[in-house]
Backbone as a printed PyTorch tensor [residue, N CA C, xyz], in Angstrom:
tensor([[[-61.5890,  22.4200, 116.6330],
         [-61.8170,  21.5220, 117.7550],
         [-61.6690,  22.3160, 119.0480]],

        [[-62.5790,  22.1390, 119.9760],
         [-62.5410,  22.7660, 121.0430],
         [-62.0660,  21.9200, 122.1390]],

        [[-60.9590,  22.3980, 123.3350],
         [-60.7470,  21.4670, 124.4510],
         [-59.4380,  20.9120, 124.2540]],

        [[-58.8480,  20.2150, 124.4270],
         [-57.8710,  19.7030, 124.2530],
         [-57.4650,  18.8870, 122.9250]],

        [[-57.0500,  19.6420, 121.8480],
         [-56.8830,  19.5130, 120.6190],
         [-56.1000,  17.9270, 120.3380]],

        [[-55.1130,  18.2250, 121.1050],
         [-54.0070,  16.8760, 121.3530],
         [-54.7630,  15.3070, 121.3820]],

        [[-55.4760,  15.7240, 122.5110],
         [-56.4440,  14.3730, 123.4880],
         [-57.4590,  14.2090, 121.7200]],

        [[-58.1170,  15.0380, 121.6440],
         [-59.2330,  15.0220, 120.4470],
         [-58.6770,  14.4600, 119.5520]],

        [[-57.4970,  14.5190, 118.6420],
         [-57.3050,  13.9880, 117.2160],
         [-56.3760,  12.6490, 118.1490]],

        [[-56.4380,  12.6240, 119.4620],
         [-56.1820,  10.9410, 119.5410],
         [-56.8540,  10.5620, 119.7270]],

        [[-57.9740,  10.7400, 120.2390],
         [-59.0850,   9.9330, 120.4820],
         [-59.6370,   9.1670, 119.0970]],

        [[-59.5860,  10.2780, 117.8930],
         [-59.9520,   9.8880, 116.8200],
         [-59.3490,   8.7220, 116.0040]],

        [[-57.9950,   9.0970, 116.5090],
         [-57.0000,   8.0370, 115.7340],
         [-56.7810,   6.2020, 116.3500]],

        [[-57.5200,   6.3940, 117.8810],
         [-57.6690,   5.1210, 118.1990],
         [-58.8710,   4.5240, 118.0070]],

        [[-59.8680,   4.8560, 117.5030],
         [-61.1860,   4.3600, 117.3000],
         [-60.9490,   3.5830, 116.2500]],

        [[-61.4120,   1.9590, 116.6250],
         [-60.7880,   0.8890, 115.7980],
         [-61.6350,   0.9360, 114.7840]],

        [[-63.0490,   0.9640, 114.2520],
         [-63.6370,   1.1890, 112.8090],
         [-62.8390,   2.4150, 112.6150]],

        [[-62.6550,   1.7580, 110.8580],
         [-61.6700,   2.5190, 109.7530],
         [-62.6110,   2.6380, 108.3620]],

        [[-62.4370,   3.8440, 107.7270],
         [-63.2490,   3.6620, 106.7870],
         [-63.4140,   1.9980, 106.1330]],

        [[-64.3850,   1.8070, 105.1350],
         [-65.4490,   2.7380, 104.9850],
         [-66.5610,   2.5790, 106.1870]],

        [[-66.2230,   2.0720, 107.0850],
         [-67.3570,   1.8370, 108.5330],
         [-67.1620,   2.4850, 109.7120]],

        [[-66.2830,   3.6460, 109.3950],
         [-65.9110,   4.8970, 110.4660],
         [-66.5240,   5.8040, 109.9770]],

        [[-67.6630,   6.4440, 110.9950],
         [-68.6730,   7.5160, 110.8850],
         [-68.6650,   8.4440, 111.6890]],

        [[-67.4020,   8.9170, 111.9810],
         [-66.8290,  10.4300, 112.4740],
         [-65.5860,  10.6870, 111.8520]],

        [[-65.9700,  12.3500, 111.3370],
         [-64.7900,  12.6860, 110.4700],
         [-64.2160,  13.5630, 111.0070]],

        [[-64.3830,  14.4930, 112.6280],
         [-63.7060,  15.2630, 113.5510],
         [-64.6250,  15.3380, 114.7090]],

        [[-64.0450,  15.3590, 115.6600],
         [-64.4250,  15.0620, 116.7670],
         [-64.1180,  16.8500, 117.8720]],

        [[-65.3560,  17.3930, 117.5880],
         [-65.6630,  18.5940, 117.6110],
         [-65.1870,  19.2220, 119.2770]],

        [[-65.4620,  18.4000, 120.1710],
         [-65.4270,  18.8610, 121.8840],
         [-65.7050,  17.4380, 122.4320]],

        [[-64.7340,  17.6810, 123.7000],
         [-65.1740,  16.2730, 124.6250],
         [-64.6480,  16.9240, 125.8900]],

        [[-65.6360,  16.5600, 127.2750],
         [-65.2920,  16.8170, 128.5530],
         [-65.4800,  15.6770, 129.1740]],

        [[-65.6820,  16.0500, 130.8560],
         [-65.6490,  14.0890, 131.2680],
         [-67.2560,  14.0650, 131.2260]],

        [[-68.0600,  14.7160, 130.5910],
         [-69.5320,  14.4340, 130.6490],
         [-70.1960,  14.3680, 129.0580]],

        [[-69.7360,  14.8560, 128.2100],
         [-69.8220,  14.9150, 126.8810],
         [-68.9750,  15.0420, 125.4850]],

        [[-69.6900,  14.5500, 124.4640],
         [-68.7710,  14.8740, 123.0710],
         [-69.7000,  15.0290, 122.1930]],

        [[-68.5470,  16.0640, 121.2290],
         [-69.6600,  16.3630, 120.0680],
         [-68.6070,  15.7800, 118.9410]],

        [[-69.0490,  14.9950, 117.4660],
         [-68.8630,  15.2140, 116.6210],
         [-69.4310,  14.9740, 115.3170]],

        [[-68.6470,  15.1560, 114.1410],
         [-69.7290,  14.9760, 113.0340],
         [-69.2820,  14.0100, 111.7850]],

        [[-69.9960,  14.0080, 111.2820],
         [-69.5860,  13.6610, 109.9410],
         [-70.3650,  13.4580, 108.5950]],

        [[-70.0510,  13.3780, 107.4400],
         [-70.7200,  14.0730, 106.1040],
         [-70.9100,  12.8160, 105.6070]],

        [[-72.2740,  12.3060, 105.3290],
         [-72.4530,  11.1210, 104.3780],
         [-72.5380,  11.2030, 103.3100]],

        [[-71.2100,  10.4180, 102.7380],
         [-70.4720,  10.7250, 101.4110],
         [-71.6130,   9.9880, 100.2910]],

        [[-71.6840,  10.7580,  99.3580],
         [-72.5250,  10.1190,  98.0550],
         [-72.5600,   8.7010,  97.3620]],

        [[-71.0460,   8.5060,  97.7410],
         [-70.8920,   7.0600,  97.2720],
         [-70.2340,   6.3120,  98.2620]],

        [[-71.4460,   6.0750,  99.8800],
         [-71.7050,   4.5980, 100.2750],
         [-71.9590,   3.7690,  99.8880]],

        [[-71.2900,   3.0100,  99.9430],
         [-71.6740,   1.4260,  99.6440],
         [-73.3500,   0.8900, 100.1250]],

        [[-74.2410,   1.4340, 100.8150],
         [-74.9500,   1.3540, 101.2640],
         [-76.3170,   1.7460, 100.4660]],

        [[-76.2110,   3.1850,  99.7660],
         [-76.9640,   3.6490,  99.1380],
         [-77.5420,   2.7740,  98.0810]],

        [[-76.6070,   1.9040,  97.8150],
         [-76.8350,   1.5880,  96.0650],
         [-78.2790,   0.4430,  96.4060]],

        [[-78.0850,   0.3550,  97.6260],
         [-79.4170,  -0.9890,  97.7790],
         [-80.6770,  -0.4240,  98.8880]],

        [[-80.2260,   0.6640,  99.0580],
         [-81.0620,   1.5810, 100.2770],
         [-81.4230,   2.7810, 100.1140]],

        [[-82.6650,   3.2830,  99.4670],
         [-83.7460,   2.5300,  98.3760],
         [-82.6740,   3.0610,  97.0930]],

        [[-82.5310,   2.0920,  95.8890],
         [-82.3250,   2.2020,  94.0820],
         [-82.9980,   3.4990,  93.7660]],

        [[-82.5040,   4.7570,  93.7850],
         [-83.5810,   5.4240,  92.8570],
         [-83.9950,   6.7730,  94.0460]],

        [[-83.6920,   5.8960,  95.0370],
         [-83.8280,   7.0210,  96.4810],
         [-83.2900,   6.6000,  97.6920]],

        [[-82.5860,   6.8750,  97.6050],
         [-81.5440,   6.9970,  98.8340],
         [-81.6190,   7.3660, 100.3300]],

        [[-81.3220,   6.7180, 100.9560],
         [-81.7080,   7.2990, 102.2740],
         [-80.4020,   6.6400, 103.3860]],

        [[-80.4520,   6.8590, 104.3810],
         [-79.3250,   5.8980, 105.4700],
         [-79.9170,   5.2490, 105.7800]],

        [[-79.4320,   4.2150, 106.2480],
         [-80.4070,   2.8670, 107.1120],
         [-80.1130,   3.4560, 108.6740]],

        [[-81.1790,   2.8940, 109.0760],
         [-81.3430,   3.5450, 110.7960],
         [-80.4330,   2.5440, 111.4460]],

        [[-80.1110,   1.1480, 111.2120],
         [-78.6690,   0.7520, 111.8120],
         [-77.3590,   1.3340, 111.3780]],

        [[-77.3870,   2.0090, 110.4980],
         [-75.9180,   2.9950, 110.2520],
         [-76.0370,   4.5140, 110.9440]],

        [[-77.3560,   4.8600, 111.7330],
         [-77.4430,   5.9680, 112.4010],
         [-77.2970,   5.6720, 113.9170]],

        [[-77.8730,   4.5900, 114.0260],
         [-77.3670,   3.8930, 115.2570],
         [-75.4740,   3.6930, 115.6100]],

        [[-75.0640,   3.2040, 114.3300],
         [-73.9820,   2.7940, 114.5070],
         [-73.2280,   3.9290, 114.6630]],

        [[-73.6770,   4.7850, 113.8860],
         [-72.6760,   6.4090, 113.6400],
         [-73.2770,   7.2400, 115.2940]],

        [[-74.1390,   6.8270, 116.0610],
         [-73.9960,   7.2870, 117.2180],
         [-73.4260,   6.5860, 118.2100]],

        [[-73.2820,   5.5560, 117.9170],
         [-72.3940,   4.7500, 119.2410],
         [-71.1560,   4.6870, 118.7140]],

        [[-70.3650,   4.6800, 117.6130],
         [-68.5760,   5.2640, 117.6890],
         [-68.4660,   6.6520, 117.9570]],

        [[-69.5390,   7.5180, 118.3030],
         [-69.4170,   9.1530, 118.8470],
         [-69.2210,   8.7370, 120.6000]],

        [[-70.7120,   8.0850, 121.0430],
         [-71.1380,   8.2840, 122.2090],
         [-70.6400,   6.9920, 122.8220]],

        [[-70.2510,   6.2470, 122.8570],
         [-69.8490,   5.2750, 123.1730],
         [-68.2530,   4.6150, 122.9530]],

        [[-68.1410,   4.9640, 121.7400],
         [-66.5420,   4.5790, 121.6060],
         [-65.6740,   5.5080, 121.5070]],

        [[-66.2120,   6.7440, 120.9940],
         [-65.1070,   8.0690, 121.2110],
         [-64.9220,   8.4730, 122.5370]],

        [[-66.4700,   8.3700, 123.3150],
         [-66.3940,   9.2180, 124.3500],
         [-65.3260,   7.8550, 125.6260]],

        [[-65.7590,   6.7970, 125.1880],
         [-64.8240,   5.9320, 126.2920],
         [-63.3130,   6.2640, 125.6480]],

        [[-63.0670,   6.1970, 124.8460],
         [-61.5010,   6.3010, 124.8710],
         [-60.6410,   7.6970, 125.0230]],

        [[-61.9840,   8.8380, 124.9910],
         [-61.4360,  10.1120, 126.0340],
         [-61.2060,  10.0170, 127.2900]],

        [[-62.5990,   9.6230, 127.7340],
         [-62.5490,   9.1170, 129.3490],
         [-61.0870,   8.3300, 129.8810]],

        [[-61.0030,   7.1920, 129.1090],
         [-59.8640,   6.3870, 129.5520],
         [-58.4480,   7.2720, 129.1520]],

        [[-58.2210,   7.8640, 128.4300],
         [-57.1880,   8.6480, 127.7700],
         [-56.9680,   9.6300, 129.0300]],

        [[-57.6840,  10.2070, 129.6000],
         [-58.0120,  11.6030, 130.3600],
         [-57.6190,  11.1550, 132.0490]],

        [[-57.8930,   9.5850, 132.0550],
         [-57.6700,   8.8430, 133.3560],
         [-56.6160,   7.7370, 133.8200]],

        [[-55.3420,   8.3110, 132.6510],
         [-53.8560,   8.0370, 131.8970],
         [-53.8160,   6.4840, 131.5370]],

        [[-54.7550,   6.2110, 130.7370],
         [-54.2650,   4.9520, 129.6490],
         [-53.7440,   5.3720, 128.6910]],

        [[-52.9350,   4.8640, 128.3260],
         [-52.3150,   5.1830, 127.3040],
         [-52.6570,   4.7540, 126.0920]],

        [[-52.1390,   5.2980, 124.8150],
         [-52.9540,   4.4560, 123.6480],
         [-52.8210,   3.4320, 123.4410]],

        [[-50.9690,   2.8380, 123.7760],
         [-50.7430,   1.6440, 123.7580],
         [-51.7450,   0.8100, 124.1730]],

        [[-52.4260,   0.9720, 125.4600],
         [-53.2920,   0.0610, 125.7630],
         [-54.3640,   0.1440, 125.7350]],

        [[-54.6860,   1.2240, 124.7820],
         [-56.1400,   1.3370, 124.2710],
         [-56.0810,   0.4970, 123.0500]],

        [[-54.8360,   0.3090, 122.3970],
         [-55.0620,  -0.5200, 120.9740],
         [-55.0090,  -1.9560, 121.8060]],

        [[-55.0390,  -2.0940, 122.5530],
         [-54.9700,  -3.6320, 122.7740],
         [-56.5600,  -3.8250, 123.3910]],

        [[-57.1590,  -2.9920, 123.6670],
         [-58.8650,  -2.6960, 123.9840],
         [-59.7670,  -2.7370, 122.7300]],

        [[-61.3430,  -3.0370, 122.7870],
         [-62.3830,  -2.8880, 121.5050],
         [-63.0230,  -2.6510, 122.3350]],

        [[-64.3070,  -1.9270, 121.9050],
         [-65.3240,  -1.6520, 122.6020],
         [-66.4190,  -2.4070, 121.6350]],

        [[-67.0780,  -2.7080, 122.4880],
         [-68.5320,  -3.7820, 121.8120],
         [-69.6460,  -3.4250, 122.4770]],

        [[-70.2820,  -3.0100, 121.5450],
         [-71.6010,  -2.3930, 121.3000],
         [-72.9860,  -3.2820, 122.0580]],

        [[-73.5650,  -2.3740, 123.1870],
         [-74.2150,  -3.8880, 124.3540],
         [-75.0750,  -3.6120, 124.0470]],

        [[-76.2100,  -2.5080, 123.8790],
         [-77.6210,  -2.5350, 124.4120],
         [-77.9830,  -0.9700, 123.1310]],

        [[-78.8300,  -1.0450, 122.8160],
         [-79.7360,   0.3940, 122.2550],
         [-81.2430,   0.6260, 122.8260]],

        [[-81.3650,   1.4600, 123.6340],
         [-82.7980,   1.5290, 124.3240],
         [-83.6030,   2.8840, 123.5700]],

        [[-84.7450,   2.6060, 123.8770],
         [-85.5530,   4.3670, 123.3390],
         [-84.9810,   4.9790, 122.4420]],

        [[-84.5220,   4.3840, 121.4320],
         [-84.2460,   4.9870, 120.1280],
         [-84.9490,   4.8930, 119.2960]],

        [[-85.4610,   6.3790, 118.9810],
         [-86.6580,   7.0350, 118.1170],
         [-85.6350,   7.5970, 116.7180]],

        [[-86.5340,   7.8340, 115.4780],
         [-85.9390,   8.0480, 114.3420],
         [-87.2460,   9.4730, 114.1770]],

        [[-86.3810,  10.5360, 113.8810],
         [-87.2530,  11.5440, 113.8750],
         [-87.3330,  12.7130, 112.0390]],

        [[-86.6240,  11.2570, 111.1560],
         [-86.0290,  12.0810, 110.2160],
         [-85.1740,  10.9780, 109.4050]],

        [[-84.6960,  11.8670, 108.2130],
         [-83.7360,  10.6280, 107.3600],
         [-82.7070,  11.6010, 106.9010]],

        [[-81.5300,  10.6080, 106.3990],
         [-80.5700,  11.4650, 106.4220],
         [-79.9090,  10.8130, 104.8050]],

        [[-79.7760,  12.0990, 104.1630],
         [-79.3800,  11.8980, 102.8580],
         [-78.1000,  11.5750, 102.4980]],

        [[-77.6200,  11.5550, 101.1270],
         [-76.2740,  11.2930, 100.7880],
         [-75.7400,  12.5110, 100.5500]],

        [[-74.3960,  12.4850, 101.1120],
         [-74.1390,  14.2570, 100.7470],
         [-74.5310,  14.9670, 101.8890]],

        [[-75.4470,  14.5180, 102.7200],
         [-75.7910,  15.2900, 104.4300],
         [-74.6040,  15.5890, 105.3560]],

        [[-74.0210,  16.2770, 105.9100],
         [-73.2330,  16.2480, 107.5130],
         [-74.4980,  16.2890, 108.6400]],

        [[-73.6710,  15.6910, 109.2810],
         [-74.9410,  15.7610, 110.8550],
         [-73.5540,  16.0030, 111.9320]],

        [[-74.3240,  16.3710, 113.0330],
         [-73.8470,  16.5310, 114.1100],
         [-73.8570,  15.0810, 115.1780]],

        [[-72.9040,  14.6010, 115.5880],
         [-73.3150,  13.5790, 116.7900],
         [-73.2090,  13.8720, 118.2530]],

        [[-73.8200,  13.4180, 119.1940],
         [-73.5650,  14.2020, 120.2180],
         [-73.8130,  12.7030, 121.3170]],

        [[-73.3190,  13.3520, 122.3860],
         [-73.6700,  12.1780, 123.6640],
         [-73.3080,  12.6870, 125.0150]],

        [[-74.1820,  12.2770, 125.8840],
         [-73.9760,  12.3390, 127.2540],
         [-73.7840,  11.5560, 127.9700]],

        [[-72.4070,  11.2130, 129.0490],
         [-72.4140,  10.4400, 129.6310],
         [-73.8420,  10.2480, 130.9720]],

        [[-73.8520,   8.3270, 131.2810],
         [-75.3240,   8.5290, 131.8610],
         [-74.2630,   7.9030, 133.5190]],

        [[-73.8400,   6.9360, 132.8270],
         [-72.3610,   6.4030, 133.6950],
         [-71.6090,   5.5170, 133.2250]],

        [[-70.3880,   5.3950, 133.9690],
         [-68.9150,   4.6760, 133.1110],
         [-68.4040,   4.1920, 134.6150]],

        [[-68.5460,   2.9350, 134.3920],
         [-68.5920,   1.8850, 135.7220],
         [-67.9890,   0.0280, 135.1890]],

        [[-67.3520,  -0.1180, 135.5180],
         [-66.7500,  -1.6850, 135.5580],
         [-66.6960,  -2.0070, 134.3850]],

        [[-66.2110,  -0.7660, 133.1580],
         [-65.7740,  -1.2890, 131.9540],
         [-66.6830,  -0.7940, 130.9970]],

        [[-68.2630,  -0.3300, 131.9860],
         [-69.3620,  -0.1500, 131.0870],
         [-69.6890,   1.6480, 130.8170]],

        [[-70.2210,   1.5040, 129.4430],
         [-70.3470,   3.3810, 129.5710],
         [-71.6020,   3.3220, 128.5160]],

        [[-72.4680,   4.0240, 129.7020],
         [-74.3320,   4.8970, 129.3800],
         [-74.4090,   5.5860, 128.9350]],

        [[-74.6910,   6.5370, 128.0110],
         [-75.0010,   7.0410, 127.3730],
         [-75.9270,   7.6700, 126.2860]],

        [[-76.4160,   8.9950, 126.8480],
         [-77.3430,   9.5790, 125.2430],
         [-76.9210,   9.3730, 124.0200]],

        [[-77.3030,   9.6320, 122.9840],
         [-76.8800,   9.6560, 122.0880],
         [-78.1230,  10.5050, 121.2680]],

        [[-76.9880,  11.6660, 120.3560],
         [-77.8300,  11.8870, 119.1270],
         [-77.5820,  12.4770, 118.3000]],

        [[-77.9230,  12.3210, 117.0870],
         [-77.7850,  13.0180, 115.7680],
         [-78.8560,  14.2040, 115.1930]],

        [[-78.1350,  15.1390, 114.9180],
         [-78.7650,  16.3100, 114.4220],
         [-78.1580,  17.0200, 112.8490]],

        [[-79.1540,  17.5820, 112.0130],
         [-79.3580,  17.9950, 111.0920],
         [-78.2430,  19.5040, 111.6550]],

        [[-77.2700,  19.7900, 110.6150],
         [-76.6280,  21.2350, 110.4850],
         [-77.6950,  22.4830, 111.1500]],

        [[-78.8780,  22.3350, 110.7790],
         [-79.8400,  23.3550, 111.3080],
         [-80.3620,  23.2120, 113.1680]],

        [[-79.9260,  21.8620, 113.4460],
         [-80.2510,  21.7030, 114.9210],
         [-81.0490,  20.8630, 114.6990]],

        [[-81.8730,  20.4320, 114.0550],
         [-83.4120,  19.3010, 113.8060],
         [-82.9090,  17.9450, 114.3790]],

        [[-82.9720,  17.3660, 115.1810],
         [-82.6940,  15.8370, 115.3980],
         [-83.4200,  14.9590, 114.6170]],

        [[-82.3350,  14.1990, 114.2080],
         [-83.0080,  12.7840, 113.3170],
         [-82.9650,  11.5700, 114.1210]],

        [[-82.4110,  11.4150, 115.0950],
         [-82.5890,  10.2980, 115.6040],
         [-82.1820,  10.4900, 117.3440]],

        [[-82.1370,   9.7890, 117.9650],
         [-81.7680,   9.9460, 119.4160],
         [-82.3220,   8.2810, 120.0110]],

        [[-81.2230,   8.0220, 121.3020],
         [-81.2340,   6.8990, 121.8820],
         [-80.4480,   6.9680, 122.8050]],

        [[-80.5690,   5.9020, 124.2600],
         [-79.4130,   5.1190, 125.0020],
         [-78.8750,   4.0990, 124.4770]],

        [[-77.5480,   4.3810, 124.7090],
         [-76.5700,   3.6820, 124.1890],
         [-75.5510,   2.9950, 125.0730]],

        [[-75.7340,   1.9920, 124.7940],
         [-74.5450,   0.9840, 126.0740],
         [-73.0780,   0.0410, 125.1750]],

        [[-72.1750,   0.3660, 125.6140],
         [-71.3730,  -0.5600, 125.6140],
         [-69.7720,  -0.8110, 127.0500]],

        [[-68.7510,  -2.0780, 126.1300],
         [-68.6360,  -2.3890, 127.3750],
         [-67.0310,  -2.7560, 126.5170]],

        [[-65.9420,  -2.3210, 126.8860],
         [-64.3670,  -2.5700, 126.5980],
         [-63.9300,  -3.5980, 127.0270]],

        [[-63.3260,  -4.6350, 125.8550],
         [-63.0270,  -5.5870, 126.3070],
         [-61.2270,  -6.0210, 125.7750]],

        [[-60.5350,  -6.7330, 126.2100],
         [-58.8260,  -7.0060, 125.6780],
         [-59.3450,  -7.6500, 123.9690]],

        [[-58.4150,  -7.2200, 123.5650],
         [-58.7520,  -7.7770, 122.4930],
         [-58.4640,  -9.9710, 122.2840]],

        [[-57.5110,  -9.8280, 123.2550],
         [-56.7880, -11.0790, 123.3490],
         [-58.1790, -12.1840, 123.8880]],

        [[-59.5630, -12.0820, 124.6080],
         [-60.2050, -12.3810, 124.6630],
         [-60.7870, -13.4500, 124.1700]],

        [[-60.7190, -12.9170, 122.3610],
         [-61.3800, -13.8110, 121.4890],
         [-60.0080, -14.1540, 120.6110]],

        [[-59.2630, -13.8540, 121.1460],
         [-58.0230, -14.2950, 119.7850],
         [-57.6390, -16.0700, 119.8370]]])
């Protein structure tokens, strides 16, 4: 892990999806403008067995999803971490997933694959955070790419 090792494996540890619907397995670099990380799609998702029988592939809402807990929910709870919230009151925070724009699929991603995730902040304003987003093949090849919006809310909200 590059950057602040400390900040990085907390960032990881407050990101409220937990397996099996947590789709970062290290969280590679983060500054106040970007993050990289990755993770390996394990052979036996729950997902595969109905997406296709016989041939396997990811569904493009689980590539979506596996780029917005990179670019959107990792990278906000660095940001906020970095701008002294504490975790305490990051666990009392969720982030909810607002908007997906211009997201192209350039590729498919197997069982047994690692990819790279990546994101750029676009802006992080009144709760809300913009963002690139994208996934790439170990070799550099992008499989997918999009803007990505979401928006932190108390959890007490809906309780």
């Amino acid at each position: 892990m590059a950057g602040n090792t400390h900040i990085l494996r907390q960032t990881l540890r407050l990101i409220p999806q937990q397996p099996p619907f947590r789709f970062i397995d290290t969280i590679l670099h983060a500054d106040e403008k970007t993050i990289q990380a990755e993770y390996r799609f394990r052979k036996d998702e729950v997902f595969y067995k109905g997406h296709f029988p016989g041939n396997p592939i990811t569904p493009g809402v689980i590539l979506i999803e596996t780029m917005a807990q990179t670019a959107v929910v990792a990278m906000g709870i660095y940001q906020l971490l970095n701008q002294g919230v504490t975790g305490t009151e990051l666990q009392q925070m969720i982030t909810l997933f607002a908007f997906a724009d211009a997201v192209e699929f350039n590729g498919i991603v197997v069982p047994g694959e690692r990819v790279k995730i990546s994101g750029g902040m676009i802006y992080l304003r009144r709760g809300h955070l913009k963002t690139k987003a994208r996934i790439q093949r170990e070799n550099g090849e992008t499989v997918c790419s999009g803007v990505l919006t979401g928006t932190g809310v108390q959890k007490s909200k809906w309780s």
